[in-house]
C-alpha positions as CSV (number, residue, x, y, z in Angstrom):
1,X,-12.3,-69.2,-56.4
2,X,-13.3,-65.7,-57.2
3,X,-11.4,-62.6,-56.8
4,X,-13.1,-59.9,-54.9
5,X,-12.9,-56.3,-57.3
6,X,-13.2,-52.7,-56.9
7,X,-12.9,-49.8,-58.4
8,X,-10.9,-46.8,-58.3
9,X,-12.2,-43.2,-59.0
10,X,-10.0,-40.2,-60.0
11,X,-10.9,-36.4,-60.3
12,X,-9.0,-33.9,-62.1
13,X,-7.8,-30.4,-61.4
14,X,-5.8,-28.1,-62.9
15,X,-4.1,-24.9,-61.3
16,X,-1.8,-21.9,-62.4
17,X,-3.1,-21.5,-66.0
18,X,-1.7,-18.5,-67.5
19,X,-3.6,-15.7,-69.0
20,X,-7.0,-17.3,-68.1
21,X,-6.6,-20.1,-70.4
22,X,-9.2,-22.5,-70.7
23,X,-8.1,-26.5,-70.4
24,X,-11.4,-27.8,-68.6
25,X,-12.2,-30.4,-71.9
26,X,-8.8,-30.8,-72.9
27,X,-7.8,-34.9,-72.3
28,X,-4.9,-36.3,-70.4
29,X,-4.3,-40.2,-70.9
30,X,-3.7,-42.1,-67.6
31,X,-1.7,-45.9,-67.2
32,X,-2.3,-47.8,-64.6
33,X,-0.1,-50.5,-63.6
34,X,-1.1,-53.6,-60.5
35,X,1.2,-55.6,-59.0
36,X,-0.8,-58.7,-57.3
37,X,-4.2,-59.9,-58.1
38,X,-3.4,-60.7,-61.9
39,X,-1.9,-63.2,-63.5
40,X,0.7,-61.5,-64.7
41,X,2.9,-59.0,-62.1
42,X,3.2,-55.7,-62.7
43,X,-0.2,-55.8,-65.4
44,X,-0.8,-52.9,-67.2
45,X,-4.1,-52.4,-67.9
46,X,-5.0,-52.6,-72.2
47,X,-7.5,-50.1,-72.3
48,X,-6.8,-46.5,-72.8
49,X,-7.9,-44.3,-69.7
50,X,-8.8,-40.7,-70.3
51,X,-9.5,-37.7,-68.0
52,X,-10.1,-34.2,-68.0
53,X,-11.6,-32.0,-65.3
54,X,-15.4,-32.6,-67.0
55,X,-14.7,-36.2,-67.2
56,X,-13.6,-37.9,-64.3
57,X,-11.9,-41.3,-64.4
58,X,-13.7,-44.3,-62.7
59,X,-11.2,-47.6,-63.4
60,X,-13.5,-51.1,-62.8
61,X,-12.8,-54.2,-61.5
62,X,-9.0,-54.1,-59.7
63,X,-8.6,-56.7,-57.5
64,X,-8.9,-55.8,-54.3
65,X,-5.2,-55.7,-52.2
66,X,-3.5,-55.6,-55.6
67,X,-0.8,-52.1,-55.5
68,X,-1.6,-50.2,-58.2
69,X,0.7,-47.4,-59.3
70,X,-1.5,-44.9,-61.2
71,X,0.8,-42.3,-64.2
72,X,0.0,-39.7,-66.7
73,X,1.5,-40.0,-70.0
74,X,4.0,-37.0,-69.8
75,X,2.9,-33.6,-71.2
76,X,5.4,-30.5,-71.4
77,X,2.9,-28.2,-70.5
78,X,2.1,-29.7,-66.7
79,X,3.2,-31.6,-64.2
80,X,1.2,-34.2,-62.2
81,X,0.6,-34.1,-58.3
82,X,-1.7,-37.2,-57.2
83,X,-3.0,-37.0,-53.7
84,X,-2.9,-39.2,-51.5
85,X,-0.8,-41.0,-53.6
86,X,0.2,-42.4,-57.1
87,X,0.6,-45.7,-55.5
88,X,-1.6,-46.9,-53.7
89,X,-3.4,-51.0,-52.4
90,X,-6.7,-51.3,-54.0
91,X,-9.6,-51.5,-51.0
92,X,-12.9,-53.0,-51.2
93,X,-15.6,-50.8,-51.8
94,X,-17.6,-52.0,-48.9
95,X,-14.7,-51.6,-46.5
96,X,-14.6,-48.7,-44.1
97,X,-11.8,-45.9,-44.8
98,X,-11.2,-47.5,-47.7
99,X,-9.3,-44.8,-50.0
100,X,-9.8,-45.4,-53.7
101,X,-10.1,-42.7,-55.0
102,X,-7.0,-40.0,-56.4
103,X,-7.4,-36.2,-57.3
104,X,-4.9,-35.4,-59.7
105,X,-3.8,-32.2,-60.2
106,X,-2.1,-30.7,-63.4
107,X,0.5,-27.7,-62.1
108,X,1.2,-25.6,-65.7
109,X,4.7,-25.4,-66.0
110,X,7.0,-22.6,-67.8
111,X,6.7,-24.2,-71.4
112,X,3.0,-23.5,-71.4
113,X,3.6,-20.3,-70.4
114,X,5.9,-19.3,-72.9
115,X,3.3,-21.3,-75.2
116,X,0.3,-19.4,-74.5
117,X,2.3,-15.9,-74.3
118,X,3.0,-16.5,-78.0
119,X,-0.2,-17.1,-78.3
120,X,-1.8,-13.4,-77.5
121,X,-2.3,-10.4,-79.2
122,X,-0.4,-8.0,-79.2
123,X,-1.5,-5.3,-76.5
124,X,-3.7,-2.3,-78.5
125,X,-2.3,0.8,-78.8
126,X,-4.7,3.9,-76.7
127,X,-6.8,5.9,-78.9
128,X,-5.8,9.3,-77.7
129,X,-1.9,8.6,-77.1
130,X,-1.1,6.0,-79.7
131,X,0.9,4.1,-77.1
132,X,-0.2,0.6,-75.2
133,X,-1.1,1.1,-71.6
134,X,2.1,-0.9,-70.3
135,X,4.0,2.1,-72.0
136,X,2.1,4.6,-69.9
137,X,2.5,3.2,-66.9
138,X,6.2,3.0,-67.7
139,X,6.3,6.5,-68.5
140,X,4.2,7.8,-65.3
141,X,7.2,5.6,-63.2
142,X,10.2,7.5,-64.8
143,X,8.0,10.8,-64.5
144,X,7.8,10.4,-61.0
145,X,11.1,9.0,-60.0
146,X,12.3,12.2,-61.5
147,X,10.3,14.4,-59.6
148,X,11.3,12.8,-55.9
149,X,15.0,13.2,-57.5
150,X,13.9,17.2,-58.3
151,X,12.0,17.1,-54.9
152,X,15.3,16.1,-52.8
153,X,17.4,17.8,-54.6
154,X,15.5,21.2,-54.4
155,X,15.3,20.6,-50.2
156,X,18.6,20.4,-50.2
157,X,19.5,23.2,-51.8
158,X,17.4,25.4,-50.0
159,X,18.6,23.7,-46.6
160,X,21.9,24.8,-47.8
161,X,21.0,28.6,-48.4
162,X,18.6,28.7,-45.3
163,X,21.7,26.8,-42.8
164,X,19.3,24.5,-41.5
């Protein structure tokens, strides 16, 4: 008797990097775990599965109607989103609608936020003022605020001297 196989395909994708930082070759490892179809329930498979978003991730010979529950080995820095699903029943590859295939998607969380802040220079100081831009804009806020307060003020006074 021979088992019918088939293979599952999974993309990568990751969103909401901070300050334009550049993960595309960095490698996340995978486990994927079958109920059905082995000899063993619940068989992990042995071999070590890696993806990034270069590198796709194309798993070979899962018996077909075995459920197969797909992870990524944690990582602080993101959290994992499979779509359809990290579970799914392994289809043949001739069959029609079959669905193996999973985009994973990598959400950066807070930590590599913080991370990567660390991470960048300090913002340069303007040649002419000696202060960093951030500083400007803070100044040209207070500057203004206090004008509309001088602004208001001023109207009112003069509504009070004209009686209007």
């Amino acid at each position: 008797v021979e088992r019918e196989l088939a293979s599952l395909s999974v993309t990568k994708l990751l969103e909401d990097i901070p300050f334009n930082a550049d993960f595309t070759a960095e490698t996340f490892e995978l486990t994927v775990t079958c109920a059905d179809g082995f000899t063993e329930p619940d068989h992990q498979l042995a071999e070590q599965l890696t993806i990034s978003t270069l590198n796709p991730l194309t798993v070979e010979n899962l018996p077909v109607n075995a459920t197969c529950t797909i992870a990524e080995v944690e990582n602080p820095f993101f959290d994992p989103s499979f779509a359809p699903n990290d579970t799914f029943v392994v289809s043949s590859d001739s069959a029609i609608n079959s669905i193996n295939a999973i985009a994973l998607t990598n959400i950066a969380t807070e930590a590599l936020s913080t991370f990567l802040e660390a991470q960048q220079p300090p913002p340069s100081p303007l040649a002419f003022t000696g202060r960093t831009v951030w500083s400007l804009v803070w100044l040209a806020v207070l500057l203004l605020a206090a004008g509309m307060f001088l602004v208001v003020s001023r109207r009112e006074d003069d509504e009070e001297l004209t009686g209007a």
